[in-house]
C-alpha positions as CSV (number, residue, x, y, z in Angstrom):
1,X,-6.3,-26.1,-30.0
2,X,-5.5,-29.3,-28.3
3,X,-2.4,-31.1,-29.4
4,X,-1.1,-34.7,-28.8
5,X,2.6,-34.7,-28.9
6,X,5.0,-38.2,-28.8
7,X,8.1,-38.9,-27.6
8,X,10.0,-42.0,-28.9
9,X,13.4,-41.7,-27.5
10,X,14.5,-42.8,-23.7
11,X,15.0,-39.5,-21.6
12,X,18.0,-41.1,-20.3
13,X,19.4,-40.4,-23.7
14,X,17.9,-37.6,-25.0
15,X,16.1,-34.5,-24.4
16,X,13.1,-34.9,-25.5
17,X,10.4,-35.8,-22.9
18,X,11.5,-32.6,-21.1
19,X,11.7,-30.7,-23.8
20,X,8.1,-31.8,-24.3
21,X,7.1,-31.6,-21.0
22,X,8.1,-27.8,-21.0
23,X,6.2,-26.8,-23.9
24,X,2.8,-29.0,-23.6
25,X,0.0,-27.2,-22.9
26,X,-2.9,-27.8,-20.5
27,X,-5.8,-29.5,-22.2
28,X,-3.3,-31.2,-24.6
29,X,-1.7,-34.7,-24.6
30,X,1.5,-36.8,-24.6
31,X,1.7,-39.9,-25.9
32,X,5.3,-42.0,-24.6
33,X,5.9,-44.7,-27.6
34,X,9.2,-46.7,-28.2
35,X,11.8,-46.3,-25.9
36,X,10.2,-43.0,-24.8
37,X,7.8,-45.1,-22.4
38,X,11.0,-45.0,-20.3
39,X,9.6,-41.6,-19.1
40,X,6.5,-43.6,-17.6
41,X,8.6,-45.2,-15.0
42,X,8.4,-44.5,-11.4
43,X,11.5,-43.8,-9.4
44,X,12.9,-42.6,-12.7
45,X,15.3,-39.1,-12.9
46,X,12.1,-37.9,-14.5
47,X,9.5,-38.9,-12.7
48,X,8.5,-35.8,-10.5
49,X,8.4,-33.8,-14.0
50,X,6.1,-36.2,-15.9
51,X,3.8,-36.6,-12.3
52,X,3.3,-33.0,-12.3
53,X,2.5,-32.6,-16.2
54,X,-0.4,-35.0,-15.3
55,X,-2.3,-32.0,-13.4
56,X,-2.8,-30.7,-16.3
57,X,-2.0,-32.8,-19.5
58,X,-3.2,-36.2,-20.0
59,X,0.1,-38.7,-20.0
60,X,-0.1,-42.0,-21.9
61,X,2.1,-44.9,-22.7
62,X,1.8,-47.6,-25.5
63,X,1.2,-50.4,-23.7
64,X,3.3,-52.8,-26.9
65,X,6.0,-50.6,-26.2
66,X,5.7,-50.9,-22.3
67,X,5.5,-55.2,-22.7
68,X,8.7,-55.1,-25.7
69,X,10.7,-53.6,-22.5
70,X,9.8,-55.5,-19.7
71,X,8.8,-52.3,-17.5
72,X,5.0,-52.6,-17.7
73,X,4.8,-53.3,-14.2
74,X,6.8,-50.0,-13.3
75,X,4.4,-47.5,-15.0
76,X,3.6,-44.4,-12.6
77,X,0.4,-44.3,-11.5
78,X,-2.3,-42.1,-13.6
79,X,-0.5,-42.7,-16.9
80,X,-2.9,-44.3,-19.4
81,X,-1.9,-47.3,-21.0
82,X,-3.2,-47.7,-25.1
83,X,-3.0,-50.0,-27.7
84,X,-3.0,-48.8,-31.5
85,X,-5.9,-48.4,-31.8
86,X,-6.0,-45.9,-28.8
87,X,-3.0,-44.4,-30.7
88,X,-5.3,-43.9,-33.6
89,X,-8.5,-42.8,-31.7
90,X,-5.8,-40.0,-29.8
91,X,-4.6,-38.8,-33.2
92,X,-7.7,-38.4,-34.5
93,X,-9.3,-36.6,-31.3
94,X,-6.3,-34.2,-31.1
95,X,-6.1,-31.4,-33.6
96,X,-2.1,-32.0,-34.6
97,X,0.3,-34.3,-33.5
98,X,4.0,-33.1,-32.3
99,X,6.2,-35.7,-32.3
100,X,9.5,-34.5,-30.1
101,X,12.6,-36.2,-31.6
């Protein structure tokens, strides 16, 4: 059973993206939305984690959310930037969604 899990709040103010990140399993998916796209950002404190995810989980980031920030130009390589629709498409093609709060 894949899952796609999302994580909305900034892991400079909350746990959750780690939280997340220690619980995901391979084959499955996070999605980084609202100010959890903070996450995405290279030469961020969590950076190395959310890198090594990606060997085994596939890491996205809403691109909206990215733009509404200012940071898309800071995204770590091998994160996947979506739109809704992506967002959508990801929901659908998972078998539950997680959201970490």
């Amino acid at each position: 059973m894949t899952m796609l899990h999302t994580v909305n709040k900034s892991p400079f103010e909350r746990n959750a993206l780690d939280s997340c990140l220690a619980h995901v399993k391979p084959g499955s998916a996070v999605l980084l939305i609202e100010d959890g796209v903070y996450g995405a950002l290279k030469g961020a404190a969590t950076s190395k984690k959310v890198a090594a995810a990606m060997k085994s989980v596939a890491i996205y980031a809403l691109q909206p959310d990215l733009e509404a920030r200012g940071v898309q130009g800071r995204v770590l390589d091998g994160i996947k930037r979506v739109d809704y629709g992506d967002f959508v498409d990801l929901a659908i093609a998972h078998s539950a969604v997680q959201s970490w709060l």
